[in-house]
C-alpha positions as CSV (number, residue, x, y, z in Angstrom):
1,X,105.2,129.1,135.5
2,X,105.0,125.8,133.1
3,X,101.1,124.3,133.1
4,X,100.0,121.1,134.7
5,X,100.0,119.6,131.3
6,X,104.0,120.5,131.1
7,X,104.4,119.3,134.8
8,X,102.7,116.2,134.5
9,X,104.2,115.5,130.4
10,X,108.3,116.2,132.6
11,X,107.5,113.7,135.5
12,X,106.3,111.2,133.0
13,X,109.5,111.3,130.6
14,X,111.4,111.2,133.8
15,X,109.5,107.8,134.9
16,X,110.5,105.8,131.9
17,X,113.9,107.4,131.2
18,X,117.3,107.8,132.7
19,X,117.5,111.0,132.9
20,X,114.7,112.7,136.0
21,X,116.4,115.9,135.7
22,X,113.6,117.7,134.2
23,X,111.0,116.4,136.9
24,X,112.6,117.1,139.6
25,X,113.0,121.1,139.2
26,X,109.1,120.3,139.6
27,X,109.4,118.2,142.9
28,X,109.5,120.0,146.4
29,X,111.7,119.1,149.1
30,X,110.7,118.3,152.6
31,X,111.7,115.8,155.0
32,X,112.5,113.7,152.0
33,X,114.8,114.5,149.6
34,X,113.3,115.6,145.6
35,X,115.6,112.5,144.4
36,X,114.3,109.6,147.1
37,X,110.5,110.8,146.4
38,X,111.1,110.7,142.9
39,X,112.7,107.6,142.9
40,X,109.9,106.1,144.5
41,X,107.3,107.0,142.0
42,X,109.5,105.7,139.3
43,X,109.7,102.0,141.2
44,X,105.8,102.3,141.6
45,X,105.4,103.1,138.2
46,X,107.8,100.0,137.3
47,X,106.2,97.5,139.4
48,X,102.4,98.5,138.1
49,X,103.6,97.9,134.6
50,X,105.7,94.9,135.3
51,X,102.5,93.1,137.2
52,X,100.3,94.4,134.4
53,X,103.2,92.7,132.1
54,X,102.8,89.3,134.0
55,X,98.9,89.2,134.0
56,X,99.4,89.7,129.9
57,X,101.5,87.0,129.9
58,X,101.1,84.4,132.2
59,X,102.8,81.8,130.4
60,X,105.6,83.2,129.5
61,X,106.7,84.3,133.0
62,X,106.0,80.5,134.0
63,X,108.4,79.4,131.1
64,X,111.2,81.6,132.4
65,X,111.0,82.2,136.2
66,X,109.7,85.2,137.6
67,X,113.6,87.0,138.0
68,X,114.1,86.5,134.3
69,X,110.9,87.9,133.3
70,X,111.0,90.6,135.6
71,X,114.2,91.7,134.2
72,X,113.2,91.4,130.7
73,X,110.1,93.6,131.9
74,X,112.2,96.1,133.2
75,X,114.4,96.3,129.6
76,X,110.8,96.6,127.8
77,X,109.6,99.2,129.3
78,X,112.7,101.7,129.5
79,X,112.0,100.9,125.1
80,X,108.3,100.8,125.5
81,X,106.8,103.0,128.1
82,X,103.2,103.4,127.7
83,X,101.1,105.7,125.5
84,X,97.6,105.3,127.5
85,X,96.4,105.2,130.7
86,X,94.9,101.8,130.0
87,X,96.9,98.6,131.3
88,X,94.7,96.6,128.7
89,X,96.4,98.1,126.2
90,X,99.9,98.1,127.5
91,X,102.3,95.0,126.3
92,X,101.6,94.6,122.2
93,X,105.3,95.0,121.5
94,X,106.6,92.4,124.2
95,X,106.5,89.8,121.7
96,X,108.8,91.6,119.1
97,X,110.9,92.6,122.2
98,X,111.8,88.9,123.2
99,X,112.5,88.5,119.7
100,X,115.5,90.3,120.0
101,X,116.2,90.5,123.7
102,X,119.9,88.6,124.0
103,X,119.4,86.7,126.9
104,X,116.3,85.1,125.4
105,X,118.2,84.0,122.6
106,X,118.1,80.5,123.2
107,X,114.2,80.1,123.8
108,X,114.0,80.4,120.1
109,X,110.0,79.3,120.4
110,X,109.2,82.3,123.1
111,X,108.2,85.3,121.1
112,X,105.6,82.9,119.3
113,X,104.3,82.0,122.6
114,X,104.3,85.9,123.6
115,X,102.5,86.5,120.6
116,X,100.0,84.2,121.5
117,X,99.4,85.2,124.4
118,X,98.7,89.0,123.4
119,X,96.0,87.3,121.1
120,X,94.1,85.3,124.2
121,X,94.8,88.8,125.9
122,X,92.9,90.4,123.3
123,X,90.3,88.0,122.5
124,X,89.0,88.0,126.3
125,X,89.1,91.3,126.7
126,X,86.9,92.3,123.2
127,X,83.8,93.8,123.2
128,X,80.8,91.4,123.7
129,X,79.9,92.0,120.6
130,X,76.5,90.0,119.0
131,X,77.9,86.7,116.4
132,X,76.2,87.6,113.3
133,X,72.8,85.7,112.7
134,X,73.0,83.1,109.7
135,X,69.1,83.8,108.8
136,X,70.1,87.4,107.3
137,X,72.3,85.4,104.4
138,X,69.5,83.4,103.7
139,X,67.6,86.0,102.8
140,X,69.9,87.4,99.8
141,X,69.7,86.4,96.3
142,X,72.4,84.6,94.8
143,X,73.7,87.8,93.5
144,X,74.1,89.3,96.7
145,X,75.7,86.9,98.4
146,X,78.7,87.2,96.1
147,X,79.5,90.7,97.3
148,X,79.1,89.6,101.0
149,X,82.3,91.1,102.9
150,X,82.0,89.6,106.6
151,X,83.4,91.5,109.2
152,X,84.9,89.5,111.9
153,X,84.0,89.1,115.7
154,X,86.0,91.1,118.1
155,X,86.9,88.5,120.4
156,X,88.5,86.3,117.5
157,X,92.2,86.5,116.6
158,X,93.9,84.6,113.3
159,X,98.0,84.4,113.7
160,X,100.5,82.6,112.2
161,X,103.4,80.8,114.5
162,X,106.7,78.9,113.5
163,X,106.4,76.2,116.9
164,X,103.7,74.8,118.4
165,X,102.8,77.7,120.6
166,X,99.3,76.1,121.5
167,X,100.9,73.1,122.7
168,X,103.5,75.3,125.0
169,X,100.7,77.3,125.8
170,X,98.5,74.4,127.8
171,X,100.8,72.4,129.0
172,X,102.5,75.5,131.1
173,X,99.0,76.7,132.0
174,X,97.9,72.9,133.1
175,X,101.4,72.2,134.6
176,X,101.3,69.4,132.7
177,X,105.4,68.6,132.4
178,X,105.1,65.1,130.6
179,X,102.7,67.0,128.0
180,X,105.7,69.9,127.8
181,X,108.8,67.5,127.6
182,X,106.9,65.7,124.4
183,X,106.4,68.4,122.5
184,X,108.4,68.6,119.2
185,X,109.5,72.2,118.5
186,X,109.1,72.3,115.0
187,X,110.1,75.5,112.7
188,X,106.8,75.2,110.4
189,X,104.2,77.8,110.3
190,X,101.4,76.9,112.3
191,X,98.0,78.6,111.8
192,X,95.9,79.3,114.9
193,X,92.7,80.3,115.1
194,X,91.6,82.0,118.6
195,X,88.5,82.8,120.1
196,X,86.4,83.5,123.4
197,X,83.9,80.6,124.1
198,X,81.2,80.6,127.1
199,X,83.5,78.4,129.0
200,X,86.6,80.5,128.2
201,X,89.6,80.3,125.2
202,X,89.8,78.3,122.8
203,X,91.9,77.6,120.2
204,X,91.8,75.6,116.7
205,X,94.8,75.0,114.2
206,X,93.9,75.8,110.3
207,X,95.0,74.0,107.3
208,X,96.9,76.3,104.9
209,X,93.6,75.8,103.2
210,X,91.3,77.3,105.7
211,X,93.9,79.7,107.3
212,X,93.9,81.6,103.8
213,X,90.0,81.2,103.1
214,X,90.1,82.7,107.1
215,X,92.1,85.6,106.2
216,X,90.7,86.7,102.9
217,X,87.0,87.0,105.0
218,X,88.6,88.2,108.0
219,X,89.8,90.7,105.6
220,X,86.6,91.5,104.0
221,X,87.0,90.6,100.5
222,X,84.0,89.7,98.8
223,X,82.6,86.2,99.1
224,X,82.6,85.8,95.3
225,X,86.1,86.6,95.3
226,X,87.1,84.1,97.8
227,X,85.2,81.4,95.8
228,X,87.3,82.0,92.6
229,X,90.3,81.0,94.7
230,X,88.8,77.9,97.0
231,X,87.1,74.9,96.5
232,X,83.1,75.5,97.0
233,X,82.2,72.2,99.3
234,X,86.0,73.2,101.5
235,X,84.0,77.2,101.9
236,X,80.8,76.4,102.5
237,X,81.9,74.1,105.4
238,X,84.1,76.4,106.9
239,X,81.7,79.5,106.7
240,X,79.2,77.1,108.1
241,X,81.8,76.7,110.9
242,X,82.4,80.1,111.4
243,X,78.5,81.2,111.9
244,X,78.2,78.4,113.7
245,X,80.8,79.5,116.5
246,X,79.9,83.2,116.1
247,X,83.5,83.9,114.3
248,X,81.5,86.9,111.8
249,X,79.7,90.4,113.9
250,X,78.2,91.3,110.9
251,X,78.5,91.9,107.0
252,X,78.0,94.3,104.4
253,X,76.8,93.8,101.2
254,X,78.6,96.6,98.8
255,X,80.2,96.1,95.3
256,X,83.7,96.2,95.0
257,X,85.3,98.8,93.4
């Protein structure tokens, strides 16, 4: 007699694979057939993730119609079923998917806008974390502060995209066509800076400059070690920034080693 967890573990692999074989020697039979039940469950279980795929990424659907996007749902999760219970945290790999999913081959700027949209995903569903107060850097000595590793807010993402993916982005949302037709897609990286606001997203392109001072603190190297690489006046200003918008949860204060 195999255990719930063995019962439950066989209807699952049947859900996202081809082959229900295995669940259904645990399925009974009534007035409907072990096949037709089954196959039920396995169209619920599509349609949950498919809709849970859509609220993820909005956009994107918009950009190709809801058939195309349900079929390229469909293809993603037979590759990428789930691995938790959470919806929240279903969807990461759809990006890399439409990368190389052939009959999105021709919407060369779509996996940028995919990726972008797992990083809005992400940022308003963060922890509500406090923004880190600038009075407790004022109290260091000057010492100090050059071993201060920030540690970045939850609810802010830093990405890299090769088209103007935050251009796409609100002229979809806004249905703003005129906006959409006079967009130039460009193949040069494009730096984006994402973050949850009081009155919702928002999002800020970096300079090469500021996208790499971003990343090293977002990293947590050491603020002296940052300094050595950047201009002091360009640092301050963005750190300044960066409290100032609640971009930093915290820091510590330990040596490098």
């Amino acid at each position: 007699m195999p255990t719930l967890r063995e019962v439950q573990r066989a209807v699952a692999r049947g859900i996202f694979s081809a082959d229900g074989d295995e669940a259904l020697a645990h399925i009974a039979e009534d007035a409907i057939a072990a096949a037709e039940r089954f196959a039920i469950h396995r169209n619920n279980a599509a349609v949950t993730l498919i809709e849970a795929l859509r609220l993820v990424y909005p956009v994107v659907d918009k950009v190709v119609g809801g058939e195309f996007f349900e079929g390229a749902a469909r293809a993603f999760i037979a590759r990428h079923p789930p691995r938790t219970a959470c919806l929240n945290d279903y969807g990461a790999e759809f990006a890399g998917f439409l990368a190389t999913f052939p009959p999105a081959a021709a919407l060369a700027y779509l996996p940028d806008v995919a990726r972008l949209e797992w990083a809005v995903h992400g940022s308003l569903n963060a922890p509500d974390d406090a923004a880190l107060e600038p009075a407790g850097l004022a109290m260091l000595s000057e010492s100090a502060r050059g071993r201060v590793r920030f540690v970045p807010h939850p609810a802010v993402r830093l990405l890299t995209v090769r088209c103007p993916a935050d251009a796409i982005w609100r002229a979809v949302r806004d249905g703003d066509d005129a906006a959409l037709a006079a967009i130039a897609l460009n193949v040069a990286p494009i730096s984006l800076l994402v973050e949850r606001r009081r009155e919702g997203i928002a999002m800020r392109r970096l300079t090469p400059g500021e996208a790499h001072v971003t990343a090293l603190l977002f990293s947590g190297a050491a603020l002296s070690d940052v300094a050595s690489q950047h201009d002091g006046a360009t640092l301050v200003s963005l750190i300044a920034e960066h409290l100032a918008y609640g971009r930093f949860a915290g820091f510590t204060n330990a040596s490098s080693e």
